[in-house]
Structures are given as structure tokens and as C-alpha cells.
PDB file of N, H, CA, C and O in Angstrom:
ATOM      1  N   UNK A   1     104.974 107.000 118.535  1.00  0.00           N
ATOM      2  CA  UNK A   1     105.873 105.946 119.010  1.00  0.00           C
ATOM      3  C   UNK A   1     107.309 106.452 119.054  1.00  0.00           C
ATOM      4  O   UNK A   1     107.677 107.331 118.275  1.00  0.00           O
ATOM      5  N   UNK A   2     108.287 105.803 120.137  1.00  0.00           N
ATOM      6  H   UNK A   2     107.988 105.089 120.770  1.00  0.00           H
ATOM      7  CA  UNK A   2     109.205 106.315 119.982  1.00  0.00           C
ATOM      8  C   UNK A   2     110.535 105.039 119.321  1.00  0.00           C
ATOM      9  O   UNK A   2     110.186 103.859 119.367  1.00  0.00           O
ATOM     10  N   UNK A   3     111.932 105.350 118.765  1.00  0.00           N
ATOM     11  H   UNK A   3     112.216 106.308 118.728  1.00  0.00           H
ATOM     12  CA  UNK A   3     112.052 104.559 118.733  1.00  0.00           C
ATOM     13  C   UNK A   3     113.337 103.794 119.832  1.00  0.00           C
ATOM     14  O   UNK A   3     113.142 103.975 121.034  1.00  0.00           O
ATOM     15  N   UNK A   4     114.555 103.002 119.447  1.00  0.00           N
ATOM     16  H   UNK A   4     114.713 102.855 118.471  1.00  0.00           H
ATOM     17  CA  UNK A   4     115.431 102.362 120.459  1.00  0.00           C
ATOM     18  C   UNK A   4     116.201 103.753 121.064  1.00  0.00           C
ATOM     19  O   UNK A   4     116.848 103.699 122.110  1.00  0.00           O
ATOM     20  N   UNK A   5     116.060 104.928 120.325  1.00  0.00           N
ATOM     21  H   UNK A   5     115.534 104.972 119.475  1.00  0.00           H
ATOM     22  CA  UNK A   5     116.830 105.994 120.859  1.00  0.00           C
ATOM     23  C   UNK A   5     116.589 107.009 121.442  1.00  0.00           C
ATOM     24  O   UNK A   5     117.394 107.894 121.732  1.00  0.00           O
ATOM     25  N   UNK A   6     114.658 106.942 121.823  1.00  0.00           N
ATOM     26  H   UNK A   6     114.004 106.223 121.587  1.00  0.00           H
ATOM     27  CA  UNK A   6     113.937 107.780 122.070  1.00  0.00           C
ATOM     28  C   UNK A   6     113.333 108.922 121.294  1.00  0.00           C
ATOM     29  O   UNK A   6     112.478 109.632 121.824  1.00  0.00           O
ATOM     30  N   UNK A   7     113.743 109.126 120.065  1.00  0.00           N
ATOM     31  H   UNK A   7     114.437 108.549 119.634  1.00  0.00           H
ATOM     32  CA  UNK A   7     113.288 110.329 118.949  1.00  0.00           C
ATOM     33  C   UNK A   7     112.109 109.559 118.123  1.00  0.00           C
ATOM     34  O   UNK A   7     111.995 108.396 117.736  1.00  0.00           O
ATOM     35  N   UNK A   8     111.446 110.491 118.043  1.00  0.00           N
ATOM     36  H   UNK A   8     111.539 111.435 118.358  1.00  0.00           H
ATOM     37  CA  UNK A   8     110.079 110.311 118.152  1.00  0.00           C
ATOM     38  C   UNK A   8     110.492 109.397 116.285  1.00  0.00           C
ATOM     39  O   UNK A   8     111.294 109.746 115.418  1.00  0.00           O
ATOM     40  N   UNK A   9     109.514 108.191 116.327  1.00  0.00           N
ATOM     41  H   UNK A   9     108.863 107.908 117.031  1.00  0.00           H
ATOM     42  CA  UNK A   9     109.497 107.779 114.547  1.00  0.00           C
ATOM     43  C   UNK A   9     108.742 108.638 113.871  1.00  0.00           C
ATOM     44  O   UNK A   9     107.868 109.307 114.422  1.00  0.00           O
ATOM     45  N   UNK A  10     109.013 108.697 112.616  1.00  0.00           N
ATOM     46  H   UNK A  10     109.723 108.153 112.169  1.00  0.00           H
ATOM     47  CA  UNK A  10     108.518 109.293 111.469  1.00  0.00           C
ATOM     48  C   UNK A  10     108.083 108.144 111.042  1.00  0.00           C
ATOM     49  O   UNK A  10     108.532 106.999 111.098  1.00  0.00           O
ATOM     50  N   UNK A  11     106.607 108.883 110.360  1.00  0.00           N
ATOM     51  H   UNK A  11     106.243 109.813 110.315  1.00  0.00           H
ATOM     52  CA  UNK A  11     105.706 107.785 109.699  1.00  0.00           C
ATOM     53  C   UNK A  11     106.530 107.474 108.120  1.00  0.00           C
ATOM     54  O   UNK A  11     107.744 107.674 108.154  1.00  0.00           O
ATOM     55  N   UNK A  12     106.225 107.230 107.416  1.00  0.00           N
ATOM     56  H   UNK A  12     105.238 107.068 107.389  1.00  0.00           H
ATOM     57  CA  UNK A  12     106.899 106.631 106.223  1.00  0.00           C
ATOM     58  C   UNK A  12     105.748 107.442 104.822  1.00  0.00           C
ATOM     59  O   UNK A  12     104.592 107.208 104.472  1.00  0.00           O
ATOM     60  N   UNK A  13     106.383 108.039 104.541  1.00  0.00           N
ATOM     61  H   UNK A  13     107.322 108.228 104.825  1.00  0.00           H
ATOM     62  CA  UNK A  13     105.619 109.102 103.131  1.00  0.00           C
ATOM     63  C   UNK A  13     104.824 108.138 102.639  1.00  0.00           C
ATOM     64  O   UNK A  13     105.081 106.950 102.439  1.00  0.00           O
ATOM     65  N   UNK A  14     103.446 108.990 102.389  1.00  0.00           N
ATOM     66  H   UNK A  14     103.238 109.954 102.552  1.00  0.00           H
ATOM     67  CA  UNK A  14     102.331 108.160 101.937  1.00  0.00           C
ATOM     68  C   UNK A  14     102.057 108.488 100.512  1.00  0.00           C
ATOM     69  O   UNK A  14     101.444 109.512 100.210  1.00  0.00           O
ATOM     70  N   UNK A  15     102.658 107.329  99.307  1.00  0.00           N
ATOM     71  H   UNK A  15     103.155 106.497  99.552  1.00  0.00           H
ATOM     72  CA  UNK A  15     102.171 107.482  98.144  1.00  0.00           C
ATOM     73  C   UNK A  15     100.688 108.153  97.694  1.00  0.00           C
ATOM     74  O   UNK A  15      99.690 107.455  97.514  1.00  0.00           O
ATOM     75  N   UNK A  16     100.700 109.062  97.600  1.00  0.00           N
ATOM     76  H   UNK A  16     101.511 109.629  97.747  1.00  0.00           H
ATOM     77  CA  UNK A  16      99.148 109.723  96.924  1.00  0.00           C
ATOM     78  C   UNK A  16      98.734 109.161  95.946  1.00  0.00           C
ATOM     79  O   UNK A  16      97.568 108.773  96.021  1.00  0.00           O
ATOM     80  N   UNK A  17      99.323 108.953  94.946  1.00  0.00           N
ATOM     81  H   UNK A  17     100.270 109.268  94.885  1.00  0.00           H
ATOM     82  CA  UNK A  17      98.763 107.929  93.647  1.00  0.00           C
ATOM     83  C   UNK A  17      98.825 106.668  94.027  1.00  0.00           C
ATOM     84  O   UNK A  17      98.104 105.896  93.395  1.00  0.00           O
ATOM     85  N   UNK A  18      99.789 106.021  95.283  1.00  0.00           N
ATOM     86  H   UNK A  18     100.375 106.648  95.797  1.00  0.00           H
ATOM     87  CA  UNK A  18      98.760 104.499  95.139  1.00  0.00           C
ATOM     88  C   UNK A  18      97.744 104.667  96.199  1.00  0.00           C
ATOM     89  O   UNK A  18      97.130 103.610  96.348  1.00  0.00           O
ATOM     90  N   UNK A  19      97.395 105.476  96.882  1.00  0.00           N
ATOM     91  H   UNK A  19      97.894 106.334  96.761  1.00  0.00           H
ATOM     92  CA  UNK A  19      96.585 105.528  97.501  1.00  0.00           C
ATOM     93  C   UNK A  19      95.072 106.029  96.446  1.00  0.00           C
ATOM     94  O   UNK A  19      94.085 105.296  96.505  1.00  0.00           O
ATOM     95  N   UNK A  20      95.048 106.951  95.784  1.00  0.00           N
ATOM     96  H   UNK A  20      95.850 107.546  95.736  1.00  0.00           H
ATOM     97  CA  UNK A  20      93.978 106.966  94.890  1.00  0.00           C
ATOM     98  C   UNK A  20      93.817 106.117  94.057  1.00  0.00           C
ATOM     99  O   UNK A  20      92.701 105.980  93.556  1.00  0.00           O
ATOM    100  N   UNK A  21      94.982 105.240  93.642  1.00  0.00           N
ATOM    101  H   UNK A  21      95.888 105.352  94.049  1.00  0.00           H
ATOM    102  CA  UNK A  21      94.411 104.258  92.527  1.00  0.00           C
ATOM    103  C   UNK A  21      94.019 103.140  93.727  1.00  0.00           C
ATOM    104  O   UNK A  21      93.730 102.033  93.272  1.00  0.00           O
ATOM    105  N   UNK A  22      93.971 103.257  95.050  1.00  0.00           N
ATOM    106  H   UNK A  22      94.206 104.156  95.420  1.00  0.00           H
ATOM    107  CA  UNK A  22      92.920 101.902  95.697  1.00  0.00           C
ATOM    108  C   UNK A  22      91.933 102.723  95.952  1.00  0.00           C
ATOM    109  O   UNK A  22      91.049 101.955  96.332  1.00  0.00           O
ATOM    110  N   UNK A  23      91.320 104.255  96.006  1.00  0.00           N
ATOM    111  H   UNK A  23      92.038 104.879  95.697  1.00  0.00           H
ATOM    112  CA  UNK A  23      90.422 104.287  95.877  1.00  0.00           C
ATOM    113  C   UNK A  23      89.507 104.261  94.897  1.00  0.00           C
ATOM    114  O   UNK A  23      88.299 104.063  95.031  1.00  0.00           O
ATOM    115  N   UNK A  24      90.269 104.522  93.636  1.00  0.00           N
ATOM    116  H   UNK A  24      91.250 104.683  93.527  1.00  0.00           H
ATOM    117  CA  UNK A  24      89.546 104.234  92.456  1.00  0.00           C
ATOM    118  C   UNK A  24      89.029 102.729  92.309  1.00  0.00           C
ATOM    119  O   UNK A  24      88.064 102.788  91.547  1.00  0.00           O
ATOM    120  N   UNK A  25      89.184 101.775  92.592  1.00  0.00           N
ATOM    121  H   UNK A  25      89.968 101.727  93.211  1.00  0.00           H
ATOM    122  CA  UNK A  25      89.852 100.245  92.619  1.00  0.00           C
ATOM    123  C   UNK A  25      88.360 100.010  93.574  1.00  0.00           C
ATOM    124  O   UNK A  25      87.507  99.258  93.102  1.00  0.00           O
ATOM    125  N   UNK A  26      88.111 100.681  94.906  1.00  0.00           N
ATOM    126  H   UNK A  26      88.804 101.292  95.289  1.00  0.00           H
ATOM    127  CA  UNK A  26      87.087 100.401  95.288  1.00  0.00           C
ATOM    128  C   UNK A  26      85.975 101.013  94.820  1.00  0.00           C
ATOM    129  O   UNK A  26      84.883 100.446  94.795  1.00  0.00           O
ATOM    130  N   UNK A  27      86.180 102.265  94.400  1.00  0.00           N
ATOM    131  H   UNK A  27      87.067 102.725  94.420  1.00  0.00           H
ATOM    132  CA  UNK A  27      84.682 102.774  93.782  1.00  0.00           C
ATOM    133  C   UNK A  27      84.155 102.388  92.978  1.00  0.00           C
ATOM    134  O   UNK A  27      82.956 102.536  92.740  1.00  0.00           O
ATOM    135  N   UNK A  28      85.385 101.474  92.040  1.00  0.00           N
ATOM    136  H   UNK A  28      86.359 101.353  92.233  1.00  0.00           H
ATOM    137  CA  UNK A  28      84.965 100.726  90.648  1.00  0.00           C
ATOM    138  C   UNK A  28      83.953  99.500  91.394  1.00  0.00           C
ATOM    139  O   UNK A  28      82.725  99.470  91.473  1.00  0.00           O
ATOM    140  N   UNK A  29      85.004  98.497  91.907  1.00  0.00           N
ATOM    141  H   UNK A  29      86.002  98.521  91.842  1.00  0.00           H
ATOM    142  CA  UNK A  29      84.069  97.783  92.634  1.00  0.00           C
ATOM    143  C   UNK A  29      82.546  97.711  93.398  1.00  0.00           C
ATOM    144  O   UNK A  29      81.592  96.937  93.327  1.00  0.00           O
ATOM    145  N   UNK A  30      82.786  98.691  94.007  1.00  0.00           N
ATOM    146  H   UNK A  30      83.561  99.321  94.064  1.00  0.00           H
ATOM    147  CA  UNK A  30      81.248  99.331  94.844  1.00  0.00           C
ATOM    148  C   UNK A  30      79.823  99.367  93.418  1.00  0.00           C
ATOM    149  O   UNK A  30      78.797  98.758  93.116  1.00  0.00           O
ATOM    150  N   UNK A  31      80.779 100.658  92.874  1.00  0.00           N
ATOM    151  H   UNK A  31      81.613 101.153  93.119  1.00  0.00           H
ATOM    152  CA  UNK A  31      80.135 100.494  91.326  1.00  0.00           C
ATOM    153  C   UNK A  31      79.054  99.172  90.926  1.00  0.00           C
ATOM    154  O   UNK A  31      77.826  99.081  90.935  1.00  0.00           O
ATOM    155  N   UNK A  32      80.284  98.107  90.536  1.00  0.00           N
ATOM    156  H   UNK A  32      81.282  98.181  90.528  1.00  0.00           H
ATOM    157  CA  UNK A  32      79.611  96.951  90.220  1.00  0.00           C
ATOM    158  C   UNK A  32      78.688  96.007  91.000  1.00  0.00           C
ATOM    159  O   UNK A  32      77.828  95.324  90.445  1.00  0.00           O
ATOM    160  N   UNK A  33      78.927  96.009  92.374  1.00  0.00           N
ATOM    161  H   UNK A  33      79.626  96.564  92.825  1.00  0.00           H
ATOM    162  CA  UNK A  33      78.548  95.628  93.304  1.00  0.00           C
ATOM    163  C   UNK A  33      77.152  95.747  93.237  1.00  0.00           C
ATOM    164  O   UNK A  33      76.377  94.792  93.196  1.00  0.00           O
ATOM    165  N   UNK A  34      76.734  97.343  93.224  1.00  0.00           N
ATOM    166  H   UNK A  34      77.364  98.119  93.258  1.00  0.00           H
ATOM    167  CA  UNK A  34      75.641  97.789  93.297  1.00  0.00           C
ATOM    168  C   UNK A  34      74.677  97.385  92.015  1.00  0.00           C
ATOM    169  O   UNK A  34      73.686  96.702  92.274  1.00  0.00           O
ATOM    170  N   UNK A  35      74.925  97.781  90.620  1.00  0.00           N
ATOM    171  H   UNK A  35      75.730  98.335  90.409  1.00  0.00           H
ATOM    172  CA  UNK A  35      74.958  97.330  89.547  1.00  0.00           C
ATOM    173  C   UNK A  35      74.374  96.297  89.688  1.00  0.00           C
ATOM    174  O   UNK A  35      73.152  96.157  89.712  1.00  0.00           O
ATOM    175  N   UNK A  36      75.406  95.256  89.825  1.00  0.00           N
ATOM    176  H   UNK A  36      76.399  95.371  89.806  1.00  0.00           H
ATOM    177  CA  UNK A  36      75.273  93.634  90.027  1.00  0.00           C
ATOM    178  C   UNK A  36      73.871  93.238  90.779  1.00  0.00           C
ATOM    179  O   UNK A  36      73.008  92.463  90.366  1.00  0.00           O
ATOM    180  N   UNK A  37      73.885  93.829  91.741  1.00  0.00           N
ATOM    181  H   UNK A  37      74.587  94.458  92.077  1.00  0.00           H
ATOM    182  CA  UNK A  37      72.506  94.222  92.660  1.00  0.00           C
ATOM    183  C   UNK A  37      71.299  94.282  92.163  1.00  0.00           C
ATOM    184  O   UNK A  37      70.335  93.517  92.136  1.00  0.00           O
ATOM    185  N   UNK A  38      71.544  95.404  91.746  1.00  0.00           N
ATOM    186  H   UNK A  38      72.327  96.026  91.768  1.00  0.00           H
ATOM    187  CA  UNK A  38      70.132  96.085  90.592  1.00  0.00           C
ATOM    188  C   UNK A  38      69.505  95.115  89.655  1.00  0.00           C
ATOM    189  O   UNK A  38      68.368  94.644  89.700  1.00  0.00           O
ATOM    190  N   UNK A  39      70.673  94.858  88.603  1.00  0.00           N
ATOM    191  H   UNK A  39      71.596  95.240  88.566  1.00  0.00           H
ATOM    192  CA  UNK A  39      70.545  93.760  87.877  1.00  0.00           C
ATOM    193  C   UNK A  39      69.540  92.511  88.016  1.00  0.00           C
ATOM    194  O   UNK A  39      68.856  92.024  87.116  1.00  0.00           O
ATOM    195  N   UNK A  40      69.619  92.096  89.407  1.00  0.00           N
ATOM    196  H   UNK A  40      70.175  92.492  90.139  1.00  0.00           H
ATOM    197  CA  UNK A  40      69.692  90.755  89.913  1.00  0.00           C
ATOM    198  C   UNK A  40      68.365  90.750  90.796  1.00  0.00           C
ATOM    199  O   UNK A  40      67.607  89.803  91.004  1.00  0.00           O
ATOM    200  N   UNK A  41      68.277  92.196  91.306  1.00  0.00           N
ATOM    201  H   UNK A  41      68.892  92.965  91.137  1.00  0.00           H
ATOM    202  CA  UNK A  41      67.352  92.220  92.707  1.00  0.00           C
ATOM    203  C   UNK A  41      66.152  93.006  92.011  1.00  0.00           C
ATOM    204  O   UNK A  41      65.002  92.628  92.236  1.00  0.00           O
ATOM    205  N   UNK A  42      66.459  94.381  90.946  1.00  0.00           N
ATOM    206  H   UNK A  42      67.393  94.688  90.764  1.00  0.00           H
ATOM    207  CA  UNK A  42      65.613  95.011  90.700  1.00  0.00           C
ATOM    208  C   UNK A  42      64.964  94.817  89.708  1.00  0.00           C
ATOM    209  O   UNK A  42      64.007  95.544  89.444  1.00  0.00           O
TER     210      UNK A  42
END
């Protein structure tokens, strides 16, 4: 994208640690999910 001045935008620095702590956040979840599953179904 460009922006009102034509120079190309820069994306905006991507936190690495909050980005792994939402993947941790979902694996935990998935985790239980499945779990929960087992539990219930198996």
C-alpha cells in the first residue's frame, strides 16, 4: 500500500512474544478442547 505521499507504508513491527503467547493460548486451548472430547466422547 502506498501512503498520502506515495512511499510505500511500512508494516508496523510484529511483537514475537505476543504473538507466541497467542499461540501458546491456542494450543492450550486446542489441548483442552480435545481432552474435553475424549473425556466426554471416548
Amino acid at each position: 500500500m502506498l501512503d498520502d505521499r506515495g512511499v510505500p507504508a511500512v508494516e508496523p513491527p510484529v511483537d514475537h512474544r505476543l504473538e507466541a503467547a497467542i499461540n501458546a493460548v491456542r494450543a492450550t486451548i486446542q489441548n483442552v478442547v480435545i481432552q474435553h472430547g475424549v473425556l466426554h466422547h471416548g
